[in-house]
C-alpha positions as CSV (number, residue, x, y, z in Angstrom):
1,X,28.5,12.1,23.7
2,X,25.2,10.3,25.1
3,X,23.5,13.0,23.7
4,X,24.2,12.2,20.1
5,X,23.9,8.7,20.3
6,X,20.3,9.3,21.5
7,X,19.4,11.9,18.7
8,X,21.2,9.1,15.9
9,X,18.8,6.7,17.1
10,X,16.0,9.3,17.0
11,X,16.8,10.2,13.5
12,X,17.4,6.5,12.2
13,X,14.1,5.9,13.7
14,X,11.8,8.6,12.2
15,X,13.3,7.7,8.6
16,X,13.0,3.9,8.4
17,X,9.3,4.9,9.5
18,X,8.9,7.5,6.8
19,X,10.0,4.9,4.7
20,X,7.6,2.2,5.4
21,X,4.8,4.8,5.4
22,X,5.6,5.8,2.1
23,X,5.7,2.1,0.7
24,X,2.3,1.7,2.4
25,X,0.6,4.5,1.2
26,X,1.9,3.5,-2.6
27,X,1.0,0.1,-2.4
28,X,-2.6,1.2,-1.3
29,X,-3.0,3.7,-3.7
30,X,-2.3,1.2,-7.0
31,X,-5.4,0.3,-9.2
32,X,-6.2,-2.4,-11.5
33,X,-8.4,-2.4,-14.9
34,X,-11.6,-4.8,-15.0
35,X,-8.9,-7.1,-16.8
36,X,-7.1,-7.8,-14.5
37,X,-9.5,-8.4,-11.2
38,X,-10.6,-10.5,-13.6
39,X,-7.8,-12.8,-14.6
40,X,-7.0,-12.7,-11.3
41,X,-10.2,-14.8,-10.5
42,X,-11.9,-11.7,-9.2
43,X,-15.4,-9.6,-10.3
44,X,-15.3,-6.0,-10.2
45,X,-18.1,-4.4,-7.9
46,X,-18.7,-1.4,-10.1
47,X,-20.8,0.6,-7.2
48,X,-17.8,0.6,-5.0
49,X,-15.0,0.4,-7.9
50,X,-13.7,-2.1,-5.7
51,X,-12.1,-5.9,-7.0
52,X,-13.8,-8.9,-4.5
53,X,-11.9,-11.9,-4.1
54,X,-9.1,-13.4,-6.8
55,X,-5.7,-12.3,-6.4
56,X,-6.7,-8.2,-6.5
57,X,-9.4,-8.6,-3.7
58,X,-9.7,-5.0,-2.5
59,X,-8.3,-3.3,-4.8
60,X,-9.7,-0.2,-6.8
61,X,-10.5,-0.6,-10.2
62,X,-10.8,1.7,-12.9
């Protein structure tokens, strides 16, 4: 009986952290256009594809 309460928790554990890896990864992987860094009061550094500052700061842009 111990036994299965220990590999529940286990299990419960390893898939709310799947989960919140997996909302990481996609909120990482999101890009914005020049457009929108922009009217987000950033300016897109086109050598590093990268948004700086404004709303979008770090963010790719493409």
């Amino acid at each position: 009986m111990r036994i299965r309460r220990i590999l529940t928790a286990i299990i419960a554990t390893a898939a709310l952290a799947g989960l919140g890896l997996t909302g990481a990864a996609t909120a990482n992987a999101e890009s914005r256009t020049p457009g929108e860094c922009e009217q987000g009061g950033g300016t897109v550094d086109w050598g590093h594809n990268i948004c700086k500052g404004g709303q979008y700061d770090g963010q790719m842009v493409d």
